[in-house]
Residue frames relative to the residue before (quaternion, step in Angstrom):
aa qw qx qy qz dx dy dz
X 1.0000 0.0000 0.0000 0.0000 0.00 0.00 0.00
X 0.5835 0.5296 -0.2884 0.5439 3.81 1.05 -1.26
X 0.7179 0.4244 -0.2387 0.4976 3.94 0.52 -0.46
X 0.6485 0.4306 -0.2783 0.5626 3.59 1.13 -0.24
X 0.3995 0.6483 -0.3551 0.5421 3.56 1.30 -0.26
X 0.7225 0.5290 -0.2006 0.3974 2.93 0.17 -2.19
X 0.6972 0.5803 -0.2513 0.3378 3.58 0.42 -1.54
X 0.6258 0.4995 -0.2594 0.5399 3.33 1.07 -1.76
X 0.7425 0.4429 -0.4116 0.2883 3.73 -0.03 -1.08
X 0.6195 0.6454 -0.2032 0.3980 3.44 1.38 -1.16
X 0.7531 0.4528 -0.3252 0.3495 3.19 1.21 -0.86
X 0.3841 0.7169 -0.2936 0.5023 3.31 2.17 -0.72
X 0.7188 0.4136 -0.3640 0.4241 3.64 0.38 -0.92
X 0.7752 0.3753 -0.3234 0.3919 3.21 0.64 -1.39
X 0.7238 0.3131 -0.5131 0.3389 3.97 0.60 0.03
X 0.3137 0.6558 -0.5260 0.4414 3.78 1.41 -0.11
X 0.8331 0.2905 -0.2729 0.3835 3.50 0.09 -1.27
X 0.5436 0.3806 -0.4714 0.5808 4.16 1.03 -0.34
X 0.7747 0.3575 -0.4549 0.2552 3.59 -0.52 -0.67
X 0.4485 0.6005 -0.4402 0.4945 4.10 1.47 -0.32
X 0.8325 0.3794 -0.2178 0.3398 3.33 0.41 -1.37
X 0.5256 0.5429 -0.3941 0.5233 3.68 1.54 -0.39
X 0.5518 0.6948 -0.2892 0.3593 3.56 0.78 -0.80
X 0.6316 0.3863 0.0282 0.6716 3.16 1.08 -1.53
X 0.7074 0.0539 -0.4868 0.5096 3.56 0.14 0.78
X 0.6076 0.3322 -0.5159 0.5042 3.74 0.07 0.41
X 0.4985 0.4504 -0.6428 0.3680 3.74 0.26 0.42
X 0.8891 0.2265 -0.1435 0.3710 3.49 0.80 -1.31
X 0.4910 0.5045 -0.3551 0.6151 3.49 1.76 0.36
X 0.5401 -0.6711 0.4375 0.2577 3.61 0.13 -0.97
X 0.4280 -0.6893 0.3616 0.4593 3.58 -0.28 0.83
X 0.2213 0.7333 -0.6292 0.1316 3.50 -0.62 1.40
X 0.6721 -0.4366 0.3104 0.5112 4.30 -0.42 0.08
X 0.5664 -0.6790 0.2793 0.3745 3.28 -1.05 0.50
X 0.3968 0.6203 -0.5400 0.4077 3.72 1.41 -0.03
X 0.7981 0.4968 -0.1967 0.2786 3.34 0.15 -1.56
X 0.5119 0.3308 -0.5150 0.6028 3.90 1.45 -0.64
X 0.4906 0.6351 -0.5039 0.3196 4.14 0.13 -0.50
X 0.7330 0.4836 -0.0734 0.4727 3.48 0.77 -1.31
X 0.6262 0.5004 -0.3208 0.5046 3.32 1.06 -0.90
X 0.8654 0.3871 -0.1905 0.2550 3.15 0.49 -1.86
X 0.6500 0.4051 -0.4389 0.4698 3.33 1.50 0.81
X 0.5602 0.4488 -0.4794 0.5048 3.58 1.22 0.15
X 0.5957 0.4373 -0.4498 0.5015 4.32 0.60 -0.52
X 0.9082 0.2723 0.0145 0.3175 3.00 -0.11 -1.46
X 0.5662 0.3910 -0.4453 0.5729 4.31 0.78 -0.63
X 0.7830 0.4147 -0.3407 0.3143 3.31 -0.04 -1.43
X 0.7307 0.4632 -0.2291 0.4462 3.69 0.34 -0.78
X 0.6428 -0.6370 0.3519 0.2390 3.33 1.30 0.78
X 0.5977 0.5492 -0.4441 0.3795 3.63 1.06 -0.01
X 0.7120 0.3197 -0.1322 0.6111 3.80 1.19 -0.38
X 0.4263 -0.6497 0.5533 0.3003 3.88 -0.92 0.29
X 0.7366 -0.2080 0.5286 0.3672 3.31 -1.92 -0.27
X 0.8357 0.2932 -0.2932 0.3601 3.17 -0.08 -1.66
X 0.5360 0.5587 -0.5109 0.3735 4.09 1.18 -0.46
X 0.7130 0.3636 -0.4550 0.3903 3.69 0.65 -0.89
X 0.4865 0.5816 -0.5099 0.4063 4.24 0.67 -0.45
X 0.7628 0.4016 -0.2942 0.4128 3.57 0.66 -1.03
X 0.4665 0.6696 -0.3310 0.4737 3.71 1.10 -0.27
X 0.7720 0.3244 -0.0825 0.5404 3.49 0.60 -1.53
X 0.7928 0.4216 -0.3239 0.2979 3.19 1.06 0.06
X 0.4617 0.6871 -0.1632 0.5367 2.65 2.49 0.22
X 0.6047 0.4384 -0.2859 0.6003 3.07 1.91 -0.44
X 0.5620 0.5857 -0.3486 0.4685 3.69 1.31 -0.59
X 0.3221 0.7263 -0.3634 0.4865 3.65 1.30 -0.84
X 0.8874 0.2135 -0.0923 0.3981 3.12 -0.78 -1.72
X 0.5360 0.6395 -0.4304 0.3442 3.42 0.89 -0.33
X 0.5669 0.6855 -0.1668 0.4253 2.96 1.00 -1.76
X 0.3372 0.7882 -0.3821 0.3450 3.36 0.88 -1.30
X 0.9627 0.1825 0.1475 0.1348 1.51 -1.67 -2.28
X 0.5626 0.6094 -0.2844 0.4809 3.35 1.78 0.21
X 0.5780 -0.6354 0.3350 0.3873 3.22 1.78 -0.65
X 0.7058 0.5165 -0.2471 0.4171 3.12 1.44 -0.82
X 0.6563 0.5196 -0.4355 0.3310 3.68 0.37 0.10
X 0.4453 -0.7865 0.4163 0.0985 3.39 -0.99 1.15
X 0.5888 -0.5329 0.3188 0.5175 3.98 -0.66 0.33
X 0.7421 0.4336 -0.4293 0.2775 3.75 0.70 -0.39
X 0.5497 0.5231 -0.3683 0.5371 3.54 1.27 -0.32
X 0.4666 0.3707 -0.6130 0.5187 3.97 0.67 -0.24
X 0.7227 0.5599 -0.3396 0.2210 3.40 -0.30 -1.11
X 0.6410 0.4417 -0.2725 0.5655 3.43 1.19 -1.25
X 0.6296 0.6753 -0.2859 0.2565 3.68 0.92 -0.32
X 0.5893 0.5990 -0.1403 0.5237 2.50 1.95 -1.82
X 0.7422 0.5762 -0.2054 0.2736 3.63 1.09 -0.92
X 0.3999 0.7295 -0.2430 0.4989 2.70 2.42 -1.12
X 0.6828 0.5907 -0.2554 0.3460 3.25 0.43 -1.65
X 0.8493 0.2802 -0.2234 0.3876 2.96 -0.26 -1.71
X 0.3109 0.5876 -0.5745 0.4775 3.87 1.28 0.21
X 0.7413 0.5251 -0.2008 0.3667 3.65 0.09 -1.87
X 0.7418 0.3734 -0.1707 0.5302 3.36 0.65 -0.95
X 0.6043 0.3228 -0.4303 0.5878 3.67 0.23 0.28
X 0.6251 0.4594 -0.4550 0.4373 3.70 0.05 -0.15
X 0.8136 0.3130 -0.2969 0.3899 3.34 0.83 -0.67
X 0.5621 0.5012 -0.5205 0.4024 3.31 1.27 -0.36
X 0.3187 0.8181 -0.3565 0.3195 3.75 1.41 0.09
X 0.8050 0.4967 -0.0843 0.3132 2.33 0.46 -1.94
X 0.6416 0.5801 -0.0354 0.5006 3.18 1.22 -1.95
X 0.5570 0.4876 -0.2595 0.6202 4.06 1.36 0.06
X 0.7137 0.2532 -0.3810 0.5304 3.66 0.94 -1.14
X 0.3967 0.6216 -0.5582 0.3804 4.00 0.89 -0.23
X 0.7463 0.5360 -0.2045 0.3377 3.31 0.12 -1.72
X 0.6850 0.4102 -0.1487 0.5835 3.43 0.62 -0.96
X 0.4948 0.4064 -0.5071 0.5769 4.38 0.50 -0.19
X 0.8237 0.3460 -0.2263 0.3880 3.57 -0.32 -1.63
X 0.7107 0.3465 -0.4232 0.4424 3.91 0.90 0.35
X 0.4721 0.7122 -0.3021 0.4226 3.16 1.35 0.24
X 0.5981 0.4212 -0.1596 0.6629 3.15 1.00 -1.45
X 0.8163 0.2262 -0.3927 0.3581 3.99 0.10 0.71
X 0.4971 0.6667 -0.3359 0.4422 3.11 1.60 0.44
X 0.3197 0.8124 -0.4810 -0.0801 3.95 -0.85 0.10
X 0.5146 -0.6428 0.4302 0.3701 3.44 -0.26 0.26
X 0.0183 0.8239 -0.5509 -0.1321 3.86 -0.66 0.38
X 0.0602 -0.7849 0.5919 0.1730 4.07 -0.60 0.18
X 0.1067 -0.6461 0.7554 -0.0219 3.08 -1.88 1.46
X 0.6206 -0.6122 0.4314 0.2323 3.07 -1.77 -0.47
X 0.0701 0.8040 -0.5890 0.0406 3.83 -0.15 0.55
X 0.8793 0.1290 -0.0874 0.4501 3.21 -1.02 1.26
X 0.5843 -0.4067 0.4561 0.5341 3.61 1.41 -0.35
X 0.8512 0.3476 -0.1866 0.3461 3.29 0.61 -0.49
X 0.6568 -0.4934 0.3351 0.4613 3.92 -0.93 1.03
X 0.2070 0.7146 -0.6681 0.0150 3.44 -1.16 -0.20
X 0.2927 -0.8294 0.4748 0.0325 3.22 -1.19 1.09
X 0.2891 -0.8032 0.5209 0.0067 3.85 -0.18 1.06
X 0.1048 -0.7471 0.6431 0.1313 3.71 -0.99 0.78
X 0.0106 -0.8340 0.5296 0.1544 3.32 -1.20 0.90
X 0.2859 -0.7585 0.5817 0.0674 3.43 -1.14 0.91
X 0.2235 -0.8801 0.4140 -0.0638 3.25 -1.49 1.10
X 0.3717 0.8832 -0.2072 0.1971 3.08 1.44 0.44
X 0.7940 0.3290 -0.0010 0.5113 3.53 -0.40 0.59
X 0.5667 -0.6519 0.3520 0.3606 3.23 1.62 -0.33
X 0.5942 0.4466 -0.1719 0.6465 3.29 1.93 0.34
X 0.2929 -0.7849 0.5459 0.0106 3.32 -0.69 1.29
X 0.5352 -0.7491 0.3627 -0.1446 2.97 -1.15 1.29
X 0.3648 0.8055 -0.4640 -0.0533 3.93 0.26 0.18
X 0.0156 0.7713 -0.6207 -0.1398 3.63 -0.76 0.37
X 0.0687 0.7960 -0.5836 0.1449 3.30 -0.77 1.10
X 0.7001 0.0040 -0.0344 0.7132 3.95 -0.30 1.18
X 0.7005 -0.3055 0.2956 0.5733 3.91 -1.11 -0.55
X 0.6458 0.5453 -0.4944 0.2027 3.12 -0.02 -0.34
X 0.1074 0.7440 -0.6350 -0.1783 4.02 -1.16 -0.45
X 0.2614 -0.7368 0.6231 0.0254 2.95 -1.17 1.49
X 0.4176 -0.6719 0.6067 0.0781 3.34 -1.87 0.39
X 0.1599 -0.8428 0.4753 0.1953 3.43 0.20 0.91
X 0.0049 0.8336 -0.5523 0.0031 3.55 -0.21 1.15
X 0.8392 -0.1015 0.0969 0.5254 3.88 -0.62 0.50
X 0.7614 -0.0448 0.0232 0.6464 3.99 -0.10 -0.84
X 0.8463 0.3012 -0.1551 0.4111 3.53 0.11 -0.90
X 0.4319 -0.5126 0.6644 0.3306 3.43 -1.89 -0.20
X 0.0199 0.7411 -0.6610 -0.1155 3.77 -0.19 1.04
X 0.4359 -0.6826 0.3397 0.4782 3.77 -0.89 0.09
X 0.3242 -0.6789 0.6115 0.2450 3.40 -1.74 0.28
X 0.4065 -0.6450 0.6113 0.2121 3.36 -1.58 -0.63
X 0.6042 -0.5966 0.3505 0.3952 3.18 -1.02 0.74
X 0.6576 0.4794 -0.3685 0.4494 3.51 0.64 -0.47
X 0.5453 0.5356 -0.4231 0.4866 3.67 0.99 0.15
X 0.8167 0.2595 -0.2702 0.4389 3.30 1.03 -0.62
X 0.4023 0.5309 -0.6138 0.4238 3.75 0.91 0.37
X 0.7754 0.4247 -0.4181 0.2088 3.86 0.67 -0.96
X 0.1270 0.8423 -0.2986 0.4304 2.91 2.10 -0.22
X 0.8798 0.3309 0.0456 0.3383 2.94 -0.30 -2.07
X 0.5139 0.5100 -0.3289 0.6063 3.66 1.11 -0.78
X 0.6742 0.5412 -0.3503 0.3603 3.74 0.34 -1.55
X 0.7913 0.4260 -0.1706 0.4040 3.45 0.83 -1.37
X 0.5737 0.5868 -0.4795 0.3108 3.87 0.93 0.31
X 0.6130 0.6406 -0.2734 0.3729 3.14 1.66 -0.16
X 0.6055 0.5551 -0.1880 0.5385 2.95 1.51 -0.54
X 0.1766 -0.9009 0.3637 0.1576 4.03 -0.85 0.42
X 0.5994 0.3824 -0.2903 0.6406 2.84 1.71 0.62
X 0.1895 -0.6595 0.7055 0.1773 3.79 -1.51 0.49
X 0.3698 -0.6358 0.6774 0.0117 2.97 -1.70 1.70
X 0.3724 0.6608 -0.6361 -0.1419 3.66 -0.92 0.37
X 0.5980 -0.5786 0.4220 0.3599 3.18 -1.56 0.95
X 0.5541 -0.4855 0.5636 0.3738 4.11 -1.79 0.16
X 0.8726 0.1223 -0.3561 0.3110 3.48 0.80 -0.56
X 0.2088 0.6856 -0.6325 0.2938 3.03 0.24 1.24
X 0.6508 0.4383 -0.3098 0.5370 3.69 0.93 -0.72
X 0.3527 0.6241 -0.5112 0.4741 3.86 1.36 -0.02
X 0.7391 0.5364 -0.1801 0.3654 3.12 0.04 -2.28
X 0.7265 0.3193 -0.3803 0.4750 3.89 0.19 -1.16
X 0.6669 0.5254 -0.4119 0.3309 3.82 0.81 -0.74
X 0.7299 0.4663 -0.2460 0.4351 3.42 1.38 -0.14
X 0.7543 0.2149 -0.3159 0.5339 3.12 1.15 -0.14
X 0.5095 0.4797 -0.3628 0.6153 4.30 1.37 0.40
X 0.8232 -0.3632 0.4216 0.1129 3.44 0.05 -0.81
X 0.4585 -0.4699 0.5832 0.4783 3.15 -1.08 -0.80
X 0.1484 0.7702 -0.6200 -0.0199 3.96 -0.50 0.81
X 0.3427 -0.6786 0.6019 0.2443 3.18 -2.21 -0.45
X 0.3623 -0.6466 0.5855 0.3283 3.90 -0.78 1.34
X 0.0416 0.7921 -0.6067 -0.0532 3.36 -0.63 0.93
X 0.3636 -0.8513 0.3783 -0.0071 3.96 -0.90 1.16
């Protein structure tokens, strides 16, 4: 019975630990079979130096793992060395997939400064999704046709979520109309 335990718990890890790690390459590869993220994730990602050697050994040996398995032949210390492999593998990518996220919201973000009252003041702008952003003091506006109407933060996470799919940022010219009409005279400052 204690050995049938054992088995069951082992087999949980070892697909817990392939299905996390398949997951995580079709977030950042795409949902393609497991040869092909295999293939990908050393031609995108080993070869171009963004991942090591030792991620793609730990891949294939995560897929060897489960093989092993389901054949019977793998033993509680290799789950274990597997489980360790993994969570090595899998934080790097959940790394990886965070510094993605954060470049491509960057690159629609900039900071502009106007005057109010005589005095400097400094505006963030956001671009995401095809929808422009202002936060300026508490407030956060939405630059919609002529005006800045306000928005909410939950407008811009969907915003944001909407725009990791996407690999380029669009911002319209008159959007810099709009802030000059309702901010001022300002500067994109970088």
């Amino acid at each position: 019975m204690r050995k049938d335990i054992e088995n069951r718990a082992q087999e949980k890890t070892i697909e817990q630990i392939y299905k996390d790690t398949f997951n995580l390459l079709k977030a950042v590869l795409g949902n393609k079979s497991q040869d092909n993220l295999i293939k990908e994730f050393e031609t995108q990602l080993v070869k171009k130096g963004k991942f090591t050697q030792q991620h793609m050994r730990i891949l294939n040996n995560i897929v060897e793992a489960k093989a092993q398995f389901k054949k019977g032949k793998l033993n509680a210390h290799k789950v274990n060395d597997a489980r360790k492999e993994a969570s090595i593998l899998i934080n790097d990518l959940i790394d990886y997939t965070q510094r993605c996220d954060l470049a491509m919201l960057e690159k629609g973000r900039m900071k502009i400064k106007y005057k109010e009252s005589g005095k400097d003041q400094i505006a963030d702008i956001l671009t995401a999704d095809n929808t422009t952003f202002v936060f300026h003091g508490t407030r956060i506006g939405k630059v919609t046709g002529k005006t800045i109407d306000d928005a909410t933060m939950d407008e811009v996470n969907q915003a944001v979520e909407a725009q990791k799919s996407k690999n380029t940022i669009e911002i319209d010219t008159k959007i810099f109309e709009v802030l000059k009409k309702e901010l001022g005279e300002f500067e994109i400052v970088l």
